[in-house]
C-alpha positions in Angstrom: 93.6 61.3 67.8 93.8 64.0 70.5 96.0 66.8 70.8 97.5 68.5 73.0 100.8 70.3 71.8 102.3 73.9 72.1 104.6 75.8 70.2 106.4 78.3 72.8 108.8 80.9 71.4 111.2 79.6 74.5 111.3 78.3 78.0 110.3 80.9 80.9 111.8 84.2 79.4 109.7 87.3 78.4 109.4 87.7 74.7 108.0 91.0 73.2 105.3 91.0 71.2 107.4 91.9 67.8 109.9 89.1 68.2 111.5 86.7 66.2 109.1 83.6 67.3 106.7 85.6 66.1 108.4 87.0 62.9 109.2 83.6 61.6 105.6 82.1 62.7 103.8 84.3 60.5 106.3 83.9 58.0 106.0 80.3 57.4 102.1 80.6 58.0 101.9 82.5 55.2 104.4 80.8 53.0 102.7 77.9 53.3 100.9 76.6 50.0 99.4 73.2 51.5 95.9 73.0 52.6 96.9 71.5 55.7 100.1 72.1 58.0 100.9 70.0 60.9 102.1 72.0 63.9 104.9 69.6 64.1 105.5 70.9 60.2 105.6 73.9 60.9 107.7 74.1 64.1 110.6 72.1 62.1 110.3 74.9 59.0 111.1 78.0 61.8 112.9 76.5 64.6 116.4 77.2 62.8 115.8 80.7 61.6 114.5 81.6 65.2 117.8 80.3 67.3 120.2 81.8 64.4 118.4 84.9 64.7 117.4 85.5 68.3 118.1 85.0 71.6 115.6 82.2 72.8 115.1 78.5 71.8 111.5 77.8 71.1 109.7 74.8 72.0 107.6 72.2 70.8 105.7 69.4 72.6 102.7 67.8 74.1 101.3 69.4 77.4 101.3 66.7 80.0 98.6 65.4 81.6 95.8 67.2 79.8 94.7 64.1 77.6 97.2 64.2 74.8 96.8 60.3 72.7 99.0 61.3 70.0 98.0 63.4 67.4 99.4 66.6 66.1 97.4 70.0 65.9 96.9 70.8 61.9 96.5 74.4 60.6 94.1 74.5 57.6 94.9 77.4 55.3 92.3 79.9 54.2 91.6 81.2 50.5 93.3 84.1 50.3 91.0 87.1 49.8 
């Protein structure tokens, strides 16, 4: 089905580019040993270590009114090199 989510490391404050969100994003990408991830997946595994650990409380959700019917965005993992 369509998708259209976002994962946001918060609501409408400035984040720097070596933050948290972006610590425990990579983090979890890269831990990840499935061949496919929903987004929804992977927002549940970092959104904890992100609030205990930072100031801002990210976000997860569909983006109104762009044609969203339901379905989640899925990561696929690559062969490590």
């Amino acid at each position: 089905m369509p998708s259209r989510k976002a994962i946001t490391s918060g609501t409408l404050k400035t984040v720097p580019d070596q933050s948290i969100f972006l610590e425990y994003l990579l983090k979890k990408l890269n831990e990840n040993d499935k061949k496919y991830l929903p987004a929804e997946k992977l927002f549940s595994t970092m959104k904890t270590g992100i609030i205990n650990n930072g100031d801002n409380i990210p976000q997860y959700g569909t983006i109104q009114k762009t044609g969203d019917e339901g379905g989640d965005f899925i990561f696929k993992r690559r062969a490590k090199k």
